[in-house]
C-alpha positions as CSV (number, residue, x, y, z in Angstrom):
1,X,64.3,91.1,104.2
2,X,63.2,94.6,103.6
3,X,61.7,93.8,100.1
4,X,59.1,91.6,102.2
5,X,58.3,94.4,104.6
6,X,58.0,97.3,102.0
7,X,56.4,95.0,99.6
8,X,53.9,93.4,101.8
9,X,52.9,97.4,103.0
10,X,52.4,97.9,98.8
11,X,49.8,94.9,99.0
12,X,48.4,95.6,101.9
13,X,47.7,99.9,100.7
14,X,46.8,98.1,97.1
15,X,49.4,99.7,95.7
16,X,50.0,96.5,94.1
17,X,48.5,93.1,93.8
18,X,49.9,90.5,95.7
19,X,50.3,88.6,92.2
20,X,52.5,91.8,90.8
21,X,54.7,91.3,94.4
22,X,55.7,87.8,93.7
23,X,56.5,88.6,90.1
24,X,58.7,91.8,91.3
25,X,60.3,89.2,93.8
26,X,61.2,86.7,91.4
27,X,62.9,89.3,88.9
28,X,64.9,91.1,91.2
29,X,67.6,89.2,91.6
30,X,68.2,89.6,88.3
31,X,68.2,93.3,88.3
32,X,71.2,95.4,87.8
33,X,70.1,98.6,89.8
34,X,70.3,102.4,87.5
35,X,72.9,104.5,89.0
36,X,70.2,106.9,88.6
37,X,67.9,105.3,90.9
38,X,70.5,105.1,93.4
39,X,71.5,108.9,93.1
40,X,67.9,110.2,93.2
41,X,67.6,108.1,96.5
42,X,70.5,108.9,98.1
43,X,69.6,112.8,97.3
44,X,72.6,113.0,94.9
45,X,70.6,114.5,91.7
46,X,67.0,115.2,91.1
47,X,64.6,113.1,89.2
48,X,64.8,115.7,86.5
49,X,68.6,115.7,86.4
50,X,68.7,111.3,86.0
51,X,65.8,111.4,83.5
52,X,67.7,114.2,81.2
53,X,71.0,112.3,81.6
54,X,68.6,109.2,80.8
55,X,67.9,110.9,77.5
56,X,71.8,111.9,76.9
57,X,72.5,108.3,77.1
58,X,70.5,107.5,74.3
59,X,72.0,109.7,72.4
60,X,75.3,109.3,73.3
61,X,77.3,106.0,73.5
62,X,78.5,106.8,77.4
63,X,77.3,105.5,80.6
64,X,75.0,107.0,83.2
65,X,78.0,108.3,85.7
66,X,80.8,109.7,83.0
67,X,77.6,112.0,81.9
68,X,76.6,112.9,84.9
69,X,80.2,113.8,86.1
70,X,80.0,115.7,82.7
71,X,77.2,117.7,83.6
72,X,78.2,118.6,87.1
73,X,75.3,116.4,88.9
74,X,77.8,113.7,90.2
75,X,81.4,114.1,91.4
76,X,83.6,111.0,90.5
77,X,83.7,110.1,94.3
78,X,80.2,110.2,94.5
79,X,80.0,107.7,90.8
80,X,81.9,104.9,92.4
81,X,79.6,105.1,95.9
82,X,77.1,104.5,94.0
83,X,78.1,101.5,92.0
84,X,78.8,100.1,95.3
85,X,75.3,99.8,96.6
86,X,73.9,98.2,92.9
87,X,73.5,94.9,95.1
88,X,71.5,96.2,97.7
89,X,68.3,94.5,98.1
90,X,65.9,97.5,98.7
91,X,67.3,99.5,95.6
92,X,66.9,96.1,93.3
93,X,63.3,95.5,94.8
94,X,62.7,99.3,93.7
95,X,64.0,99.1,90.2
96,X,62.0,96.2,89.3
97,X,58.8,97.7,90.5
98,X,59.9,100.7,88.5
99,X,60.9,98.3,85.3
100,X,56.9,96.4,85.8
101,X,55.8,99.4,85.5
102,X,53.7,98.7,89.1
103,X,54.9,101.9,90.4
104,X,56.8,105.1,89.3
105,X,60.2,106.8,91.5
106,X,57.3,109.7,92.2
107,X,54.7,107.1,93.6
108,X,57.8,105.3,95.6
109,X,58.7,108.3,97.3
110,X,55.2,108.5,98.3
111,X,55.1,105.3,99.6
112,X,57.9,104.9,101.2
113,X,57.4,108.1,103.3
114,X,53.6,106.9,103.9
115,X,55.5,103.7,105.3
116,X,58.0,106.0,107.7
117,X,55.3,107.6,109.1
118,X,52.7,105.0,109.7
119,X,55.5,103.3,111.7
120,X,57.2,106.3,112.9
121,X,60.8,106.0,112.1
122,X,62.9,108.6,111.6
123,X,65.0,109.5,109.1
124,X,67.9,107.3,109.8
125,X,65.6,104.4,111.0
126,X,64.5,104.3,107.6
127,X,68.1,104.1,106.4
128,X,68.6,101.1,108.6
129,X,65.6,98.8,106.8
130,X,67.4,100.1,103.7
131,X,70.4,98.4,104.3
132,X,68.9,95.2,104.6
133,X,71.2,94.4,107.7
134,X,69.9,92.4,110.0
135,X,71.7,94.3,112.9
136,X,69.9,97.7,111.8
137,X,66.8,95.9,110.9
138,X,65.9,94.2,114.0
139,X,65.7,96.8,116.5
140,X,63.3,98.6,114.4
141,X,61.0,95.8,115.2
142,X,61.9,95.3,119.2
143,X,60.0,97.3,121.7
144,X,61.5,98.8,124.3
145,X,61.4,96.5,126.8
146,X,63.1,93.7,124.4
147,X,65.8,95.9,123.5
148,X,68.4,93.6,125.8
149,X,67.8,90.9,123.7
150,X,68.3,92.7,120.2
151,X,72.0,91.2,119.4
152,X,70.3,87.8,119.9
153,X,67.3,88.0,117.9
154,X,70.0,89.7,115.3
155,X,72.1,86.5,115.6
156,X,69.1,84.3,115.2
157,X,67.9,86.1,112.2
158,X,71.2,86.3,110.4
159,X,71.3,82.8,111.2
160,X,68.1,81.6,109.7
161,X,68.7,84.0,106.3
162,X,72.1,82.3,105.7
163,X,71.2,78.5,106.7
164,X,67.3,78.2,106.1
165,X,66.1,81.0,103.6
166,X,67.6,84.3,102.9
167,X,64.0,86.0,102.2
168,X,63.3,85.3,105.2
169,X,62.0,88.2,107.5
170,X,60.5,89.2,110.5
171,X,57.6,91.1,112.4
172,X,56.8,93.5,115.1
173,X,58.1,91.7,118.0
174,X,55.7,91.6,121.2
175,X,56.0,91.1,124.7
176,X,54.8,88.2,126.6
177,X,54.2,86.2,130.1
178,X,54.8,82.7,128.8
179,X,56.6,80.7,126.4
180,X,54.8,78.5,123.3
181,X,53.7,75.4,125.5
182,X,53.5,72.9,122.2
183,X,55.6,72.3,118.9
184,X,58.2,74.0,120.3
185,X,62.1,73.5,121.1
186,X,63.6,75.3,123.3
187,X,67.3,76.1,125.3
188,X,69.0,77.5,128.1
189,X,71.9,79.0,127.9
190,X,73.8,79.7,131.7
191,X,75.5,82.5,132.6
192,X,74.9,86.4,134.2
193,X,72.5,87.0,132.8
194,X,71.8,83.2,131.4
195,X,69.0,83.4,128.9
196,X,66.2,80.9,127.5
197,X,65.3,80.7,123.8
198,X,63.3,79.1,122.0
199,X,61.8,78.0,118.2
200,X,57.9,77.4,117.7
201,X,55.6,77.3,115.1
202,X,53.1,79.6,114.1
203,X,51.1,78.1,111.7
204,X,53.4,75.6,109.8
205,X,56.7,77.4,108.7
206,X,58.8,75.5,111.8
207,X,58.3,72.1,109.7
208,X,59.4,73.7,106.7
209,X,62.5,75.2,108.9
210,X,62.8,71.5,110.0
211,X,63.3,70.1,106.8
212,X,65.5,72.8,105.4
213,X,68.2,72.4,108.5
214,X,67.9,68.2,108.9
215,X,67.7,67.7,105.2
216,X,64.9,65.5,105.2
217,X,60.8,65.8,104.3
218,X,59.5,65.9,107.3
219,X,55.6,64.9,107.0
220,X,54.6,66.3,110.2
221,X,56.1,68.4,113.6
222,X,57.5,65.6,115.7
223,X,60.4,64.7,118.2
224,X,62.3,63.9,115.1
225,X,61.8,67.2,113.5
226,X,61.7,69.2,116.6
227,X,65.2,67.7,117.0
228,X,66.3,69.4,113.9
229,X,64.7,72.8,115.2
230,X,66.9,72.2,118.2
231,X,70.2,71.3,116.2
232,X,69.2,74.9,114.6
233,X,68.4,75.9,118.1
234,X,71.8,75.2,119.4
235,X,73.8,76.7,116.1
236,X,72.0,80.4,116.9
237,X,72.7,80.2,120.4
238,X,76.6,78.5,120.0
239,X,77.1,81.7,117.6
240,X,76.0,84.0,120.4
241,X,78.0,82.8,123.3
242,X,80.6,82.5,121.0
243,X,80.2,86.5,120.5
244,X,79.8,87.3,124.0
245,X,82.8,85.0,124.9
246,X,85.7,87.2,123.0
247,X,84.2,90.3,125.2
248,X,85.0,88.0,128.3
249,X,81.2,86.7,129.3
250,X,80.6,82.7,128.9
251,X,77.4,81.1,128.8
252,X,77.2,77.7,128.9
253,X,74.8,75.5,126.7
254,X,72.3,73.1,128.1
255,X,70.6,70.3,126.0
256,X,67.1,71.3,124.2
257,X,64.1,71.5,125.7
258,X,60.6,70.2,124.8
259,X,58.3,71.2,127.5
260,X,57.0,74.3,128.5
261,X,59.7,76.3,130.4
262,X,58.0,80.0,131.1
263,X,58.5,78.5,134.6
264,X,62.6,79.1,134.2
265,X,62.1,82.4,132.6
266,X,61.7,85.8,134.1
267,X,58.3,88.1,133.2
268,X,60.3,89.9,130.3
269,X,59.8,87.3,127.4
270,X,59.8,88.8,123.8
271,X,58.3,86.7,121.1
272,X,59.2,87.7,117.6
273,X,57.1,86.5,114.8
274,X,59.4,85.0,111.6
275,X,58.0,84.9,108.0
276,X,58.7,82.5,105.2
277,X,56.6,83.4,102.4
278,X,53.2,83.6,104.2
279,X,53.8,81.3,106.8
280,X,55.1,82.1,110.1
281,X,57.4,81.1,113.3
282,X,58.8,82.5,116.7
283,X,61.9,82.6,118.1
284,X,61.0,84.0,121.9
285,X,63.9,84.4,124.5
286,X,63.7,85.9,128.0
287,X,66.8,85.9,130.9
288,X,66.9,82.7,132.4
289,X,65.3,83.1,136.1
């Protein structure tokens, strides 16, 4: 998720093409991040200390963190942190930038402060979209007056990465008086509080969702392939009241919905925007009325 976010700010400050994003996106799964990298952006050593023990290694037939536990610069505690986080997704997405020669570590650092403060996240708020965890991530992007429904939109998202597309990622969420009135699906879930959520399109991604989840090409966004959206529907919302129900609270599931239902929702609806590529989704939820 947070390759998307940082590498759509690089294409959008033409710090790269869109063309060099998509090529940085298909490599990086294949990337095995540098300990180096990871050091320098965890504030463990300096670029100059990883590009001298870059030079060491070239010399020498040792690996990046015996050298640097040789030299002083890492401890051996410090080494095997480090290998830990070679899968995470923001490091990989910065080392094959850095391997395209798109951008430098100087020029990320750069950028990725820019990107801090345009949005005005903090120190550890940046640490969150770093971790590419969906519970860190999404509250970034809910505002205030959404934050009761963060650990549903969380469920909804991890929900979607695992069963529809695990680049998938999301937007600034905003706040609304009404829910999608067309090619839509929607759900009530009853309880106190009981909630209402619901899946619409944006401008075509919910077909695609459609035919991911129901297994089938779905041609266009009718009852057949809204029912898939509301099979999805009712696996992100089972998962919730699933949570809530080992801390004692039950909400019980109604059947989907395809009309309009702002009418059973109170004013606070938050409507966050889902990306799939280019294209785009919402999953909106308010407390039930």
């Amino acid at each position: 998720m947070v390759e998307y976010i940082l590498g759509n700010y690089l294409v959008e400050t033409g710090k790269i093409t869109k063309e060099q994003l998509a090529q940085t996106l298909e490599k990086q799964d294949s990337v095995r991040v540098k300990l180096g990298l990871i050091a320098v952006d965890e504030g463990m050593m300096s670029l100059e200390q990883t590009n001298e023990v870059n030079r060491l290694q070239a010399l020498m037939d040792q690996r990046f963190g015996d050298i640097a536990v040789q030299k002083g610069y890492l401890s051996e505690d410090q080494v095997s942190k480090l290998l830990k986080k070679q899968g995470n997704a923001y490091l990989s997405f910065i080392q094959t930038l850095v391997d395209g020669n798109y951008l430098d570590m100087e020029d990320i650092d750069l950028v990725v402060n820019s990107f801090r403060l345009i949005n005005n996240y903090s120190n550890s708020e940046m640490e969150d979209l770093k971790s590419d965890e969906p519970e860190r991530i999404v509250p970034l992007f809910i505002p205030e007056e959404g934050k009761q429904f963060t650990t549903l939109i969380s469920t909804a998202v991890k929900t979607l990465i695992r069963l529809i597309d695990r680049h998938i990622y999301i937007g600034k969420a905003e706040m609304t008086t009404t829910f999608p009135a067309r090619d839509m699906v929607s759900q009530s879930l009853k309880g106190d509080p009981g909630y209402v959520s619901c899946l619409s399109d944006g401008n075509g991604a919910l077909l695609q969702v459609c035919s991911v989840y129901g297994q089938e090409d779905f041609t266009e966004l009718d009852l057949d392939a809204l029912d898939a959206a509301g099979e999805l529907l009712n696996c992100i919302n089972g998962l919730y009241a699933s949570s809530l129900s080992r801390e004692g609270h039950f909400l019980e599931l109604m059947p989907p919905d395809y009309d309009d239902v702002t009418d059973k929702a109170k004013t606070v609806i938050c409507k966050v925007p889902v990306f799939i590529d280019d294209q785009k989704f919402y999953f909106t939820v308010a407390e039930l009325a």
